[in-house]
C-alpha positions in Angstrom: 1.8 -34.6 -42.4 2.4 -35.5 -38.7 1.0 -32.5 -36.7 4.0 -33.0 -34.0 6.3 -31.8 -36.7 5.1 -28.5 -37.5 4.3 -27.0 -34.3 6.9 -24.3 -33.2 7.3 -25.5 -29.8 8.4 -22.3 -28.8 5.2 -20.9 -29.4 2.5 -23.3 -29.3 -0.9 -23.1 -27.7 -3.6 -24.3 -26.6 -5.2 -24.9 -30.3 -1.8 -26.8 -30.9 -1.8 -29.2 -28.3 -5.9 -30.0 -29.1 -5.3 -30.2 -32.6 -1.8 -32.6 -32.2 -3.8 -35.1 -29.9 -8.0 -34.8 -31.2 -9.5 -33.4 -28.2 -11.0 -29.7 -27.6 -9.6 -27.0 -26.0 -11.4 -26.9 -22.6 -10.1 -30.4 -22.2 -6.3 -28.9 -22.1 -7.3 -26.3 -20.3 -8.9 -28.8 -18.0 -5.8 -31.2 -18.4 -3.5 -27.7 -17.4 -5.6 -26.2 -14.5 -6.3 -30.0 -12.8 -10.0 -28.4 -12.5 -13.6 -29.7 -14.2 -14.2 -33.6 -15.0 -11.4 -35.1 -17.7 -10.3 -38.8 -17.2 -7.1 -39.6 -15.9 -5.6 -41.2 -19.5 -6.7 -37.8 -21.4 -5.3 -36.2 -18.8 -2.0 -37.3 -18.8 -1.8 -37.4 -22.3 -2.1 -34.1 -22.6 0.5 -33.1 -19.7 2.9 -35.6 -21.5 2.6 -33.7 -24.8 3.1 -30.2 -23.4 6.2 -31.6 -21.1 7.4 -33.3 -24.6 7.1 -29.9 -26.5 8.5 -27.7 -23.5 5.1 -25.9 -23.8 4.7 -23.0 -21.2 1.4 -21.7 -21.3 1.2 -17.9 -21.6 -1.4 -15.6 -19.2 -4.2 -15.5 -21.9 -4.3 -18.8 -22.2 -3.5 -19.9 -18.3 -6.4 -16.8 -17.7 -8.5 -19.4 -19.7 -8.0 -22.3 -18.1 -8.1 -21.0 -14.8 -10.5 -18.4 -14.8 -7.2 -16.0 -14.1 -6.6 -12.8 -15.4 -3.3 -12.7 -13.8 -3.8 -8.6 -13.0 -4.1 -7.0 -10.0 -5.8 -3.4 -9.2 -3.9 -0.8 -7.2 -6.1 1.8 -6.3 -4.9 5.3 -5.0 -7.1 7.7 -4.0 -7.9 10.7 -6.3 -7.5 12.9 -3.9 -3.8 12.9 -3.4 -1.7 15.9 -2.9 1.2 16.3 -4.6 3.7 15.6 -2.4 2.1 12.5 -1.5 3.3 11.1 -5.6 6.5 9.9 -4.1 5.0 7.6 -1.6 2.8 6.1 -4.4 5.3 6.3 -7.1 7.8 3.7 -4.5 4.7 1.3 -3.8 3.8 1.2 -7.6 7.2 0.4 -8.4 7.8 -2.1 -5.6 4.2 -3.6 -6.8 5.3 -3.4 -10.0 8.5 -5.5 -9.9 7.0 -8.3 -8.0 4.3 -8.8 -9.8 6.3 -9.1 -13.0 8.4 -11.6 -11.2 5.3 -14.0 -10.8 4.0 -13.4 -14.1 1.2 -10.4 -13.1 0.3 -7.5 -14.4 -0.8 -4.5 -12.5 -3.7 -2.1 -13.2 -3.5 1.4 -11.7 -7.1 2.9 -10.5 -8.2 5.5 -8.0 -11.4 6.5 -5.9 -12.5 9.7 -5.2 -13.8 10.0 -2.0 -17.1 8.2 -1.4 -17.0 7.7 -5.7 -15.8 3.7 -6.0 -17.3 3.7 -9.3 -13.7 3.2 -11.1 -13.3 0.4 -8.3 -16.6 -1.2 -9.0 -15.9 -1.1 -12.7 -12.4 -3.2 -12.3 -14.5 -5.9 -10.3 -17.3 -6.2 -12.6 -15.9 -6.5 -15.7 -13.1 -9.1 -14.5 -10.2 -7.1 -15.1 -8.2 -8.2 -11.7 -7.6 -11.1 -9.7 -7.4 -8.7 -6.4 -6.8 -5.6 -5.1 -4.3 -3.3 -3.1 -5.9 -0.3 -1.5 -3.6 2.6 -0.7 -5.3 4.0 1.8 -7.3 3.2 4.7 -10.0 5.9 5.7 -12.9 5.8 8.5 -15.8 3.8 7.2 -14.2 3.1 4.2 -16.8 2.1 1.0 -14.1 0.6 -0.8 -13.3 -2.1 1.5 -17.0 -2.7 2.3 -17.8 -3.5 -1.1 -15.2 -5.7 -1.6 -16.2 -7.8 1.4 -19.4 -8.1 0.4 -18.9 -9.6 -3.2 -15.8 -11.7 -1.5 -12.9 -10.1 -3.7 -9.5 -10.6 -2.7 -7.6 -7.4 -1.5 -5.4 -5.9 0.9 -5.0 -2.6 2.5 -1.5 -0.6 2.9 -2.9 0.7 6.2 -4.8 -1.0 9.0 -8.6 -1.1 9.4 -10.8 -1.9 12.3 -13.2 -3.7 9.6 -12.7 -7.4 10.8 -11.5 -10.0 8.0 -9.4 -7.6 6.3 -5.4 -8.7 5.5 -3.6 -5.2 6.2 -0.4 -4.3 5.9 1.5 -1.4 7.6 4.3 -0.2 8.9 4.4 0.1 12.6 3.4 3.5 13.1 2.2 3.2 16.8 5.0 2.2 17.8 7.5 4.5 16.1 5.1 7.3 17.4 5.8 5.9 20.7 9.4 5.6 20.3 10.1 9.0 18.3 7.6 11.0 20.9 9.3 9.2 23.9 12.6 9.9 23.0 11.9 13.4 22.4 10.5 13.5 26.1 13.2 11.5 27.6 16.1 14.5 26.3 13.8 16.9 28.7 11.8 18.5 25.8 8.4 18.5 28.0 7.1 21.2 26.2 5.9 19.6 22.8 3.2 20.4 20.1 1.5 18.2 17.7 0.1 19.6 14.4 -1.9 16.2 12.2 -3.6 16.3 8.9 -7.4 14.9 8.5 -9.0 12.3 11.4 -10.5 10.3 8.6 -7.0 8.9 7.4 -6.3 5.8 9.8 -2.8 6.6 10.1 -3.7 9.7 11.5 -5.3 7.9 14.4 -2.3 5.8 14.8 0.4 7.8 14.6 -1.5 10.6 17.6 -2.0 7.2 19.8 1.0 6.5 19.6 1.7 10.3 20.7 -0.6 9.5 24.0 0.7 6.4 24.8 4.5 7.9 25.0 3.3 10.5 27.6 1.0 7.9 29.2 4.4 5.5 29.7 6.5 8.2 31.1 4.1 9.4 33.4 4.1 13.4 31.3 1.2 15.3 31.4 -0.5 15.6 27.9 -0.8 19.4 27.3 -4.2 19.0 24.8 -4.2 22.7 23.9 -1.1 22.0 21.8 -2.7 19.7 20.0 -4.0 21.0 16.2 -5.3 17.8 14.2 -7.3 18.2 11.1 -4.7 20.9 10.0 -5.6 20.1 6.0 -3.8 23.5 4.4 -1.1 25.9 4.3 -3.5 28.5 6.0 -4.7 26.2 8.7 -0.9 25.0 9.4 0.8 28.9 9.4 -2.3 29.6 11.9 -0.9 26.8 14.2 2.5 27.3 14.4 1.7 30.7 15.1 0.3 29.5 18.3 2.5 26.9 19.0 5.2 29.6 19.0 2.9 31.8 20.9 2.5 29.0 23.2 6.4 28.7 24.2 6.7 24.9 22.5 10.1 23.9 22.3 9.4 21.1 19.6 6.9 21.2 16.9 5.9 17.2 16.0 4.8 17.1 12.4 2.0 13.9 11.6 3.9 13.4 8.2 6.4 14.8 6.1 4.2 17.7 3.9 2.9 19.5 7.0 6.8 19.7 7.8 7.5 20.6 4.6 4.5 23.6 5.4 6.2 23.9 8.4 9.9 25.1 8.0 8.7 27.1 5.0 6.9 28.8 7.5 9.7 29.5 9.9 12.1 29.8 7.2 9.5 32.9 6.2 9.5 34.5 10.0 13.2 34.1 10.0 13.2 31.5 12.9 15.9 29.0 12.9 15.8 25.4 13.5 16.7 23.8 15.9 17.8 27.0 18.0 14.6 28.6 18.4 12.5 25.6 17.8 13.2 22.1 17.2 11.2 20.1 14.2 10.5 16.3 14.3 8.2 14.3 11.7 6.5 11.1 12.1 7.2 10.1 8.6 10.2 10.9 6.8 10.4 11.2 2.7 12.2 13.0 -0.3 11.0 15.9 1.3 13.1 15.1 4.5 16.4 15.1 2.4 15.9 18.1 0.6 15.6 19.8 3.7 18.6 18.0 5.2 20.7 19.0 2.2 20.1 22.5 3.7 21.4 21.5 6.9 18.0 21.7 8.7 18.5 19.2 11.7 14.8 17.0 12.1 14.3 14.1 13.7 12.1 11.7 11.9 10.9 8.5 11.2 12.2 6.8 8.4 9.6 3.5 6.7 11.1 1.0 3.8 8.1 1.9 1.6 9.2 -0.5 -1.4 9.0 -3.3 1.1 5.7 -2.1 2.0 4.6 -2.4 -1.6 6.5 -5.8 -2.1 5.0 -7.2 1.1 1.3 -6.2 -0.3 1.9 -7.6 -3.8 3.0 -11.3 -2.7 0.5 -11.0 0.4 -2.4 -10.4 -2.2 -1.2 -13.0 -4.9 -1.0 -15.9 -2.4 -4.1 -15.4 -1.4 -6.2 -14.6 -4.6 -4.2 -17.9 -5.3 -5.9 -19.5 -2.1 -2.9 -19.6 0.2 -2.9 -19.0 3.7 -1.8 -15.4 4.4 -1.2 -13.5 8.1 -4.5 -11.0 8.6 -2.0 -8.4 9.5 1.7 -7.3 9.1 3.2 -4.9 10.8 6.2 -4.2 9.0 9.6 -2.7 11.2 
């Protein structure tokens, strides 16, 4: 019987196509990736045999002949709090829908702390093509071990590690912006309450804080300053003193320590904005509720699915080898 006849083209492999024309398997796979030493007439063919048969090979077998696994890690940290889900829950998805759009698969991991072992475990047993790292911390093990054994990955969140492809959204600048606005409607009288140092954001988003006073020519009142605030205890001690301390506006880092915050003055009966005026360098779910109840915030607002989007087709094109910007500041 002619082998060509009983193939189901619409699902034939690589055994298939070896078996139809007499040669082995790496040699499609060769034939398929273009890579490893096959002579131009076997090459072709093979390649005139799968375009004759509509073959499309599927990921286990392109993973074969490419060396591929066509996954990619996204690592969160294990750490997380649990208002920060939604932010990883939009990137995830984001992540999720591209890479199913190019044919990928993605692998969900975390690290706890100075613990890459899960991380480590993803890289030596093959299991990605690259990584995504959804957070950026001060010396951070994660991305120095996957400099030194050369795996692909990007960060959501810049670094001041050189040779690392980051992407971010442009929270200096809001800072600026947001802070400088705030300043510019005569509100000279600010505080500043900020979650841990270690976080690169962090450092970012309180530049950016500087840099708006340093522009208009204000005078930086320090003492208002409460950074490493890391619980509810630590954050109802602050705005105690912020309060004490006459501030007229109470700048929020990111949206959970101004969720901690109006619960707080909701608690002591003080009303926003008449008593004290809120505003939050990142805005989320958390923002909305609160805006359902009429609380008036300013706030900065980030597209976080085209955060994750971004990452995913940054970190494909360049496990794939393609050129890729270092950094992306996204609007």
């Amino acid at each position: 019987m002619d082998s060509t006849n009983h193939v189901n083209s619409n699902k034939i492999t690589i055994n298939d196509v070896a078996d139809a024309l007499g040669v082995s398997k790496t040699t499609v796979s060769r034939a398929i990736s273009g890579k490893g030493r096959i002579g131009n007439e076997t090459r072709t063919r093979v390649l005139n045999y799968i375009s004759e048969h509509n073959y499309s090979p599927n990921v286990i077998a392109k993973g074969l002949a490419t060396s591929r696994t066509y996954n990619i890690g996204f690592v969160i940290p294990g750490d997380y709090r649990i208002i920060d889900i939604p932010f990883f829950q939009k990137c995830l998805f984001s992540i999720s829908e591209t890479a199913s759009e190019l044919d990928y698969d993605v692998i969900v991991s975390t690290i706890n702390g100075n613990d890459i072992s899960h991380l480590e475990r993803l890289i030596t047993n093959h299991k990605v093509d690259g990584i995504i790292l959804a957070r950026t911390v001060e010396n951070d093990p994660s991305i120095r071990y996957l400099l030194e054994n050369h795996v692909p990955f990007v960060t959501l969140g810049t670094t001041d590690e050189e040779g690392v492809v980051q992407i971010d959204n442009d929270h200096f600048n809001a800072c600026v912006e947001l802070t400088s606005l705030l300043l510019l409607k005569g509100i000279t009288n600010l505080g500043l309450i900020g979650g841990s140092k270690n976080h690169v954001v962090n450092h970012k988003r309180y530049d950016g804080y500087i840099k708006a006073h340093e522009k208009l020519d204000r005078t930086v009142n320090y003492e208002n300053i409460y950074l490493d605030v890391n619980n509810m205890a630590g954050i109802d001690r602050a705005v105690d003193d912020l309060l004490e301390h006459g501030v007229h506006c109470i700048i929020c880092m990111d949206d959970s320590i101004c969720h901690h915050v109006l619960n707080k003055l909701s608690r002591d009966h003080m009303l926003v904005p008449q008593d004290v005026k809120i505003a939050s360098f990142y805005d989320s779910a958390l923002m909305e509720i609160n805006s359902i109840s009429n609380t008036a915030i300013t706030s900065i607002k980030f597209d976080i699915q085209e955060m994750g989007s971004t990452a995913c087709q940054t970190l494909i094109n360049l496990s794939e080898g393609r050129e890729v910007k270092p950094i992306q500041l996204l609007g």
